[in-house]
ZAMARTI-962695 format. One line per field, with one value per residue: x, y, z of N, C-alpha, C in turn. Coordinates in steps of 0.2 Angstrom, whole numbers. Example, Ala and Ser with C-alpha at 12.3 -4.5 7.8 and 13.67 -1.06 7.14 Angstrom:
BEGIN
n.X: [66  64] $
n.Y: [-28  -11] $
n.Z: [39  35] $
ca.X: [62  68] $
ca.Y: [-22  -5] $
ca.Z: [39  36] $
c.X: [66  64] $
c.Y: [-16  0] $
c.Z: [39  39] $
//
This chain:
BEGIN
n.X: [-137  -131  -120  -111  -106  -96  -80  -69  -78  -81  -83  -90  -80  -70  -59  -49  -44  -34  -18  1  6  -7  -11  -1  1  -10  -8  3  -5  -15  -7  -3  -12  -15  -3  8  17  33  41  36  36  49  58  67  68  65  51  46  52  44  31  30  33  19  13  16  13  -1  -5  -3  -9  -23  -24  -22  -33  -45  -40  -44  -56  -63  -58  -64  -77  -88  -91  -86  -73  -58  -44  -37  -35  -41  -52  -53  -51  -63  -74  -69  -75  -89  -88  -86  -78  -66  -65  -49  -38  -41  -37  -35  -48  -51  -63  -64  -66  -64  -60  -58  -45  -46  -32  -33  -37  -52  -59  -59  -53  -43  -39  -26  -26  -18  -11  -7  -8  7  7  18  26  18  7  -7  -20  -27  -36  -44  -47  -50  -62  -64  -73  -70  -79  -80  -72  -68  -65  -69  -79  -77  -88  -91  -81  -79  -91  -88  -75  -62  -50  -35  -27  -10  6  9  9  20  20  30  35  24  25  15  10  0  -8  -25  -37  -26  -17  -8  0  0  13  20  27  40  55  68  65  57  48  43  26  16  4  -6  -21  -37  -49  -40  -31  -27  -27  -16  -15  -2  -5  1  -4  -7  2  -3  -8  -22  -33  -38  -54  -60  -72  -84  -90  -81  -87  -97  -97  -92  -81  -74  -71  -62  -57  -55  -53  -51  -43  -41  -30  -27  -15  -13  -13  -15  -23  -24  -34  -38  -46  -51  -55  -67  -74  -71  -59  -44  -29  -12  1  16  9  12  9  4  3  -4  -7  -14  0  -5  0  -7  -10  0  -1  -13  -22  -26  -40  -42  -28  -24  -26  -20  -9  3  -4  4  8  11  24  30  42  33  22  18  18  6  -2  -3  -10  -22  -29  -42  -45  -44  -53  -43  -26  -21  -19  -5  12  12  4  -5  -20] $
n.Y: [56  72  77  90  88  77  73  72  77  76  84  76  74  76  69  72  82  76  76  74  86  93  81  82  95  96  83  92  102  96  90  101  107  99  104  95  90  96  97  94  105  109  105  91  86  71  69  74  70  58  61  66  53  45  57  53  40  40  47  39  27  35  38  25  20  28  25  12  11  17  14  1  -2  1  12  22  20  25  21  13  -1  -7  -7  -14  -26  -26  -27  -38  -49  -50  -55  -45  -39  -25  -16  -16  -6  0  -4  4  3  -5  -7  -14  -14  -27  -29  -42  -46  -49  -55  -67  -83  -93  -99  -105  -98  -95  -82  -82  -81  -66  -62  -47  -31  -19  -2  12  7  5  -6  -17  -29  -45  -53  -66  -81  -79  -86  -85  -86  -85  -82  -75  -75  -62  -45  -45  -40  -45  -51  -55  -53  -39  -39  -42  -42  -38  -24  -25  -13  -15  -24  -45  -50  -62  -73  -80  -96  -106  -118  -128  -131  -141  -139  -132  -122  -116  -103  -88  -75  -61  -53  -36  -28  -13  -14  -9  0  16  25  17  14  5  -7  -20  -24  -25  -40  -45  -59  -76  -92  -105  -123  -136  -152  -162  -176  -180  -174  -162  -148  -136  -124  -116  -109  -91  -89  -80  -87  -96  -103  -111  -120  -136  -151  -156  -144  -136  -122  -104  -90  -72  -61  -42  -37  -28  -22  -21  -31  -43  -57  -73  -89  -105  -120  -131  -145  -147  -139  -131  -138  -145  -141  -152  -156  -151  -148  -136  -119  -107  -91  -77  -60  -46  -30  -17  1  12  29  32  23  28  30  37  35  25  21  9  2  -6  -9  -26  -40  -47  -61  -69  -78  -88  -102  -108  -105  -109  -124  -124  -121  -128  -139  -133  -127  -126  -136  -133  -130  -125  -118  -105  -89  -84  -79  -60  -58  -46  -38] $
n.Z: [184  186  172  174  186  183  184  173  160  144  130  113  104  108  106  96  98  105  102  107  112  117  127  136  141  149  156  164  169  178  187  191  197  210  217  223  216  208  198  186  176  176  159  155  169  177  177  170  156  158  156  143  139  140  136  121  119  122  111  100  101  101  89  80  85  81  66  66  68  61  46  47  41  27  23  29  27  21  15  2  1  12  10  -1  6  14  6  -1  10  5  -10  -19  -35  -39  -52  -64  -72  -88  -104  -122  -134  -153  -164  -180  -197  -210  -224  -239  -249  -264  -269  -257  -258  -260  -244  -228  -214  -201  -188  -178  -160  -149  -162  -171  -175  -180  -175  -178  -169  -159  -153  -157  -153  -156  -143  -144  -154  -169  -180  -200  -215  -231  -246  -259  -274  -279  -270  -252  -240  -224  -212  -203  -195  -193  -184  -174  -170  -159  -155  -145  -136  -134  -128  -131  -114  -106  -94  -81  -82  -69  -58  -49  -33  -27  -19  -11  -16  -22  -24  -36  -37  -47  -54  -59  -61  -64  -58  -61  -69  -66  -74  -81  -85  -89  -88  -85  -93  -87  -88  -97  -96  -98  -96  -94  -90  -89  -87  -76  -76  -89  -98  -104  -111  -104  -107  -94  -87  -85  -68  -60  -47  -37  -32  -39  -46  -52  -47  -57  -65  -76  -73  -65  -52  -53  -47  -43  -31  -15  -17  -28  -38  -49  -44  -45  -44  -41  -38  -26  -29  -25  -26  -41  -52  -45  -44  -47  -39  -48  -58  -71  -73  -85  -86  -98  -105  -109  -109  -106  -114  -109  -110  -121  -131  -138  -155  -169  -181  -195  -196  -196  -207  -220  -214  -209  -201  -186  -180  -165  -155  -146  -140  -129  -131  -144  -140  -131  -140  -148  -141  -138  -148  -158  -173  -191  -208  -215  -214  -204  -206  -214  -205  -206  -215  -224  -223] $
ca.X: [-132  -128  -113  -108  -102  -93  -73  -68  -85  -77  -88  -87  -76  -64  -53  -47  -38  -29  -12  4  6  -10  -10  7  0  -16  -6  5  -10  -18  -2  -1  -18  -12  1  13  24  31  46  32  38  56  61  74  66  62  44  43  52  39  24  34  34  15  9  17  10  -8  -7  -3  -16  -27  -25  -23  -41  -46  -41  -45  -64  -66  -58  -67  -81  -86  -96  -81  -65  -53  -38  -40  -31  -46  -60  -53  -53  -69  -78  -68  -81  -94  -85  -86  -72  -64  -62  -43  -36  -44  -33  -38  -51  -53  -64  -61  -70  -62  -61  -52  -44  -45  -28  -35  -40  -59  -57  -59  -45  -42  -34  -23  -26  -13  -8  -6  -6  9  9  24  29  12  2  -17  -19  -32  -34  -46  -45  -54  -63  -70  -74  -71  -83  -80  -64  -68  -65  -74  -83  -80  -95  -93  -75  -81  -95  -86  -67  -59  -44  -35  -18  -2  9  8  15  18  21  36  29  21  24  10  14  -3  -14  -30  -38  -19  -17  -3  -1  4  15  25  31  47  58  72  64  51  45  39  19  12  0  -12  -27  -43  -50  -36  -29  -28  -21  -16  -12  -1  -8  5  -5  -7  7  -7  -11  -28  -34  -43  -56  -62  -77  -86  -87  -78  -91  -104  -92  -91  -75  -70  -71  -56  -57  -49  -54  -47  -46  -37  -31  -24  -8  -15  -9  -21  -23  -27  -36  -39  -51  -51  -57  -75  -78  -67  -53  -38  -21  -10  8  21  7  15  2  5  -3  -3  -9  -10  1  -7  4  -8  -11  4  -7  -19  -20  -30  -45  -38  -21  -21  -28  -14  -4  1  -4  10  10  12  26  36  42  30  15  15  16  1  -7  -5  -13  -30  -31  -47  -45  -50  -50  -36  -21  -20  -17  4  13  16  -1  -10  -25] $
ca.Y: [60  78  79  94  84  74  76  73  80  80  83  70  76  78  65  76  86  72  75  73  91  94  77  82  100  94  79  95  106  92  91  109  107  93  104  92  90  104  95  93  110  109  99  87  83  63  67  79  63  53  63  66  45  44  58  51  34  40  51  33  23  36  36  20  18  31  23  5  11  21  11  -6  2  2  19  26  20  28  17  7  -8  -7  -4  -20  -31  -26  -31  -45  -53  -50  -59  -39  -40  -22  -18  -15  -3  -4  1  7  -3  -2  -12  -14  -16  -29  -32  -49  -43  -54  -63  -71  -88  -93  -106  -105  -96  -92  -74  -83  -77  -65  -60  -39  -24  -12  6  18  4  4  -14  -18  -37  -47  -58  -72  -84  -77  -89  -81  -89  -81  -86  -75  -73  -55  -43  -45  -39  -52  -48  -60  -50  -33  -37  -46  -43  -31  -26  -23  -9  -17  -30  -47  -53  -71  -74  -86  -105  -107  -125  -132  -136  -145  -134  -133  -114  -112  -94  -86  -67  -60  -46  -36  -20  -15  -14  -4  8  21  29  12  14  0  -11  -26  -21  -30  -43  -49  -61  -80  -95  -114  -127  -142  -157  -168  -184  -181  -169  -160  -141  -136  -118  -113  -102  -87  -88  -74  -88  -104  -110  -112  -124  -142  -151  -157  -139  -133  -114  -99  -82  -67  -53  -36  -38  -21  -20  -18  -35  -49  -63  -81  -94  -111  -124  -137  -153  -150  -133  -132  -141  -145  -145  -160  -155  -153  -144  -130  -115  -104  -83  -72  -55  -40  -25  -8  8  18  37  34  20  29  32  41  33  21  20  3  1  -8  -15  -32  -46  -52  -67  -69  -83  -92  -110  -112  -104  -116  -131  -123  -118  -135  -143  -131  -125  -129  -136  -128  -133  -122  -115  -99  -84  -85  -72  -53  -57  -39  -39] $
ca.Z: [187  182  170  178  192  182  183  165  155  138  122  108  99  111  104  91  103  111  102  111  117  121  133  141  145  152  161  168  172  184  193  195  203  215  223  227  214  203  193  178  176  170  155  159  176  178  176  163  154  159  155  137  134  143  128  113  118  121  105  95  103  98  81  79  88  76  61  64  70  53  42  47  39  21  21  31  26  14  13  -3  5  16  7  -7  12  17  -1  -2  11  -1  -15  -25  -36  -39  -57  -64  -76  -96  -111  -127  -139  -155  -170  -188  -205  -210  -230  -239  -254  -273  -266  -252  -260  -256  -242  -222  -210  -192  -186  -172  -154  -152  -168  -169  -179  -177  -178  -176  -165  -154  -154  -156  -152  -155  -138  -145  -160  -175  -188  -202  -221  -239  -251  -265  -278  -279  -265  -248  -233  -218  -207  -194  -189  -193  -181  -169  -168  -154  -153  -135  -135  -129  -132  -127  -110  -106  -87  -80  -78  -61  -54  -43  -27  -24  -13  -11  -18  -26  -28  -38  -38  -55  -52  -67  -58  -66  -54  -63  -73  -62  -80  -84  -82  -94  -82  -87  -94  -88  -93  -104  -93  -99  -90  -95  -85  -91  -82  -74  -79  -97  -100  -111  -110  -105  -105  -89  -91  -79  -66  -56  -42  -39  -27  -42  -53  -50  -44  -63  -71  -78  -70  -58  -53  -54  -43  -39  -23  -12  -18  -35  -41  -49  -42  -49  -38  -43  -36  -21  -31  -23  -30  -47  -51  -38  -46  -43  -37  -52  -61  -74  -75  -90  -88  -104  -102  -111  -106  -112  -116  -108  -117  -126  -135  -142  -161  -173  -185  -201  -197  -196  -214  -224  -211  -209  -197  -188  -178  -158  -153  -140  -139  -123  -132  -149  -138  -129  -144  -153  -137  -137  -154  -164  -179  -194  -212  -220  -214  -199  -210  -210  -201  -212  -220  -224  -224] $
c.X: [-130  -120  -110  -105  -96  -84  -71  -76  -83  -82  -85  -86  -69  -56  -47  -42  -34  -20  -7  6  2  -10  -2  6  -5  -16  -1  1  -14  -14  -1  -5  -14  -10  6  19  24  39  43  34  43  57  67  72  63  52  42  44  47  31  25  31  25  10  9  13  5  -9  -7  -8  -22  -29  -24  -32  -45  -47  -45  -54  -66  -64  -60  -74  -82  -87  -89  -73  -63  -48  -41  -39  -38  -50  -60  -53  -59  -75  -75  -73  -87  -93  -86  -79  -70  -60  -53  -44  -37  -38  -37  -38  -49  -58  -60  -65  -64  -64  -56  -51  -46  -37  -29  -40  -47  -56  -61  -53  -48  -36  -31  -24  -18  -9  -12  -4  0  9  14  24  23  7  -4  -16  -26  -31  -41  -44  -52  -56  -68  -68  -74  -74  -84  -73  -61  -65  -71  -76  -84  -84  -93  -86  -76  -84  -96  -79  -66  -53  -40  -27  -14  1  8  13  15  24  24  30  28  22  22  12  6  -9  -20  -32  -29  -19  -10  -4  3  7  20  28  38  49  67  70  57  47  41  30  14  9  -3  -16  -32  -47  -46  -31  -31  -25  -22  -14  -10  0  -2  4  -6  -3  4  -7  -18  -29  -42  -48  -60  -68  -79  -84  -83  -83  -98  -101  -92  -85  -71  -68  -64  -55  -54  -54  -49  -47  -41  -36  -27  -20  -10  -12  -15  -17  -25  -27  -40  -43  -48  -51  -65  -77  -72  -63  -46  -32  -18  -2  11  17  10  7  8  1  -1  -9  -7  -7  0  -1  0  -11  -7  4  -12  -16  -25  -35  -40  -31  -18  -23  -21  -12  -6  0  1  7  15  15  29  35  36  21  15  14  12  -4  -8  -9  -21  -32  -35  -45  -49  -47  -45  -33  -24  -17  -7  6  15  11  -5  -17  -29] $
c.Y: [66  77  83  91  79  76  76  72  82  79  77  70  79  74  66  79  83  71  75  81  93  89  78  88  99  90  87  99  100  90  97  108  105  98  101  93  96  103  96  99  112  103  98  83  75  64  69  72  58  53  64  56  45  48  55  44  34  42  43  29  27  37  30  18  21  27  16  7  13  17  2  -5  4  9  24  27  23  26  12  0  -10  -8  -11  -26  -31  -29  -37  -53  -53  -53  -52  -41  -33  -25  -15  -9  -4  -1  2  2  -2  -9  -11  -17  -22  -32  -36  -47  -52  -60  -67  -78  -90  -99  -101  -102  -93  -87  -79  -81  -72  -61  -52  -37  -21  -7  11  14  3  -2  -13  -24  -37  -52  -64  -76  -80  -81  -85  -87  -82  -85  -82  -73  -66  -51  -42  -46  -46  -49  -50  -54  -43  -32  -37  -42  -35  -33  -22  -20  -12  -25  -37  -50  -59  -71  -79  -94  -102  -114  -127  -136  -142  -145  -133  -124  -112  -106  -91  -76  -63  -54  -43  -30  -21  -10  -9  1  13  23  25  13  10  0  -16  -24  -27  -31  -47  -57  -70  -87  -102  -117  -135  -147  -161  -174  -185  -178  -165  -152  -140  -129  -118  -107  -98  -89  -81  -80  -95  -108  -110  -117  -131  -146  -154  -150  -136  -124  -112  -96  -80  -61  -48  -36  -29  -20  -17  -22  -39  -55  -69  -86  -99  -115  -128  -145  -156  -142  -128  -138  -141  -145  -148  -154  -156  -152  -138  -126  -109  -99  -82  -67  -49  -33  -18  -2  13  23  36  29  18  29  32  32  29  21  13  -1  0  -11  -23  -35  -47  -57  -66  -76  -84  -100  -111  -109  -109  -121  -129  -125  -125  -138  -141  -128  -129  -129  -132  -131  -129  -121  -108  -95  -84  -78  -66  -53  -49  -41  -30] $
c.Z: [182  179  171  183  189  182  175  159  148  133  117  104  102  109  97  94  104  107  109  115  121  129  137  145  148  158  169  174  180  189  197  200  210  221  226  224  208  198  185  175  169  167  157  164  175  176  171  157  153  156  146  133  137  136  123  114  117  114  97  95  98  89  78  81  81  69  60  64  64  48  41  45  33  20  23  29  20  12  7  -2  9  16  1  -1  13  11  -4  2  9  -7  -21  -26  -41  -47  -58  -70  -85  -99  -116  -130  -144  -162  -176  -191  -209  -220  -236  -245  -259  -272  -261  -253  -257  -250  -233  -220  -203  -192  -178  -164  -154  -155  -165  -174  -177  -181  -174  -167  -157  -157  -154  -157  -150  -147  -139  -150  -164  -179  -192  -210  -228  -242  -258  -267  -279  -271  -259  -243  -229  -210  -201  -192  -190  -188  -175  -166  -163  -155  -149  -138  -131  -131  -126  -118  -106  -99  -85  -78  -71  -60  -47  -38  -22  -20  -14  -12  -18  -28  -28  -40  -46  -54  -59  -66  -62  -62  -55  -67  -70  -68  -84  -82  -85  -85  -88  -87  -91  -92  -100  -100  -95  -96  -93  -91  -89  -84  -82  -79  -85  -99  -106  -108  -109  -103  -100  -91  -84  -77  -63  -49  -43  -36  -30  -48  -49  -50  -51  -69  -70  -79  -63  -58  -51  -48  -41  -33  -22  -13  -28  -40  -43  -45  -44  -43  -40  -38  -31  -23  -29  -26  -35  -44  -48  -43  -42  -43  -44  -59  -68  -77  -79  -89  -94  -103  -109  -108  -110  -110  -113  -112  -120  -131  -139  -149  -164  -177  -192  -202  -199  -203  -218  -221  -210  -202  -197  -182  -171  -158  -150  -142  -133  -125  -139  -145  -133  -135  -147  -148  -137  -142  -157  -170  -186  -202  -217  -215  -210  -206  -208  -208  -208  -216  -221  -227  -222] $
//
C-alpha cells in the first residue's frame, strides 16, 4: 500500500511533536476540517474543555511511553535508579564513594619493649581534628631493643580517612535473604556531606543460641557459599544507600529471629580529609571504643601473646 494514501503518514519521529498544544491544535484542525462543529474554536466552550483534558492526557501517556521504552534499557537509560535495576539482574554491583588512603613507614622506637603487639582494628591517628583509621587488626613483632623498622605494617597497613561509625543494633526478625539498608543521611544538617566510604563496611551478628558474637564476612555472591557460612553481601542500591543481605540456610547462613546484627563503617570527610605528607609522624594511637564493640571485640579477637598497644601510645 502506498503511504501516500495513508490518513495519518507520520514520520518516526513524530512522537516528539506530540506535546499537549500541538495535540489540541491538530485535534482542532481535524475538526475544522469536519465542518460540523465549530465550538473547538472558543476557549471556554464544552469541547475546547474536552480537547484541553484529551491533550494533557495523551501528552503524559507519551512520555511515560517514552521514558519507560528507553529507560528499560542498559545502553539507553539515564536514570541512575534505572540503570542500578537493570544491572542488578546481572548480580553487577555498583561501586560507591572511596575516601582518601594513605600508608605509613612505620618505625618502634627503643621504648617499645621486644615482645609481640596488635594495632587494634579501629584505632586512629588524629590530625587538626581529621582521622586516619586503621580498619583491620594489625599484628606485628619487635625483636630488637634498639629502634626499628616493622616491615610487615610498612608493607601492609592502610589507613582509610574518617571517623568510625557504629550503626544501631539490628534485631532479626528471621527471614529468609534478611536485608537491612544502612542509611546515615543527616537529616538536620544539609552541609553535612561525610558518606561511607567503600569497602569499609563490617558486620557482626550475635547468635541467639550461643549469645556469642560472630563477625560475618563479605561475598561477591551468596549463591557460592554453603548454608553454614557465616557471610552477607553488600550492595549500593538506587537510593544510594548500601544494603546488607544475609543468607537463606541453603546458600549462607539464615538468621534465627532475636538475632542482634552489629554494622560499623567508616564515614569519610571527603576533601576536607585530605592532608599533606608526614604529618602524621609523632602522633599518638588512640583507641576505638563502645560498650557494644569490646563485647564484640572480646568475642572475635585473636589472641596474641602480649598486650594491644594501650590507648595514647605514639608510635
Amino acid at each position: 500500500m502506498d503511504n501516500k494514501s495513508l490518513e495519518y503518514n507520520l514520520p518516526q519521529n513524530a512522537y516528539v511533536n506530540f506535546d499537549a498544544l500541538s495535540l489540541k491544535s491538530f485535534m482542532i484542525e481535524q475538526l475544522d476540517r469536519g465542518g460540523v462543529f465549530v465550538d473547538q474554536n472558543y476557549n471556554g466552550s464544552n469541547i475546547s474543555g474536552i480537547l484541553e483534558i484529551l491533550a494533557y492526557y495523551t501528552h503524559v501517556l507519551m512520555f511515560y511511553l517514552n521514558q519507560t521504552s528507553s529507560e528499560s534499557m542498559f545502553s539507553q537509560t539515564s536514570v541512575y535508579e534505572n540503570m542500578n535495576r537493570i544491572v542488578k539482574m546481572i548480580d553487577y554491583k555498583p561501586t560507591g564513594r572511596q575516601t582518601s588512603l594513605t600508608s605509613l613507614t612505620c618505625n618502634a622506637t627503643s621504648d617499645l619493649v621486644v615482645g609481640s603487639y596488635n594495632i587494634r582494628k579501629y584505632s586512629y591517628f588524629l590530625i587538626d581534628n581529621i582521622q586516619y583509621t586503621f580498619i583491620n587488626d594489625h599484628a606485628f613483632e619487635k625483636k630488637l631493643d634498639t629502634e626499628e623498622l616493622i616491615e610487615s605494617l610498612s608493607e601492609t597497613a592502610i589507613l582509610y580517612q574518617g571517623t568510625v561509625g557504629e550503626y544501631p543494633t539490628y534485631i532479626s526478625e528471621g527471614l529468609e535473604y534478611e536485608t537491612i539498608p544502612v542509611v546515615v543521611d543527616n537529616l538536620v544538617s544539609s552541609n553535612d556531606t561525610r558518606f561511607i566510604s567503600h569497602g569499609t563496611l563490617s558486620v557482626y551478628v550475635k547468635e541467639e543460641n550461643t549469645d556469642t558474637w560472630y563477625e560475618y564476612l563479605e561475598v561477591e555472591s551468596i549463591f557460592l557459599t554453603a548454608p553454614t557460612d557465616r557471610i552477607y553481601d553488600v550492595r549500593l542500591n538506587e537510593n544510594g544507600h548500601y544494603e546488607i543481605k544475609f543468607g537463606n540456610g541453603i546458600f549462607g547462613r539464615k538468621l534465627n529471629g532475636g538475632d542482634s546484627i552489629a554494622i560499623y563503617y567508616i564515614l569519610s570527610d571527603g576533601q576536607s580529609g585530605l592532608i599533606s605528607s608526614n604529618v602524621i609522624s609523632g602522633k599518638k594511637l588512640m583507641i576505638f571504643n563502645s560498650t557494644r564493640f569490646q563485647e564484640i571485640y572480646d568475642d572475635v579477637a585473636v589472641s596474641y601473646t602480649h598486650l594491644t598497644l594501650p590507648t595514647n601510645r605514639e608510635v
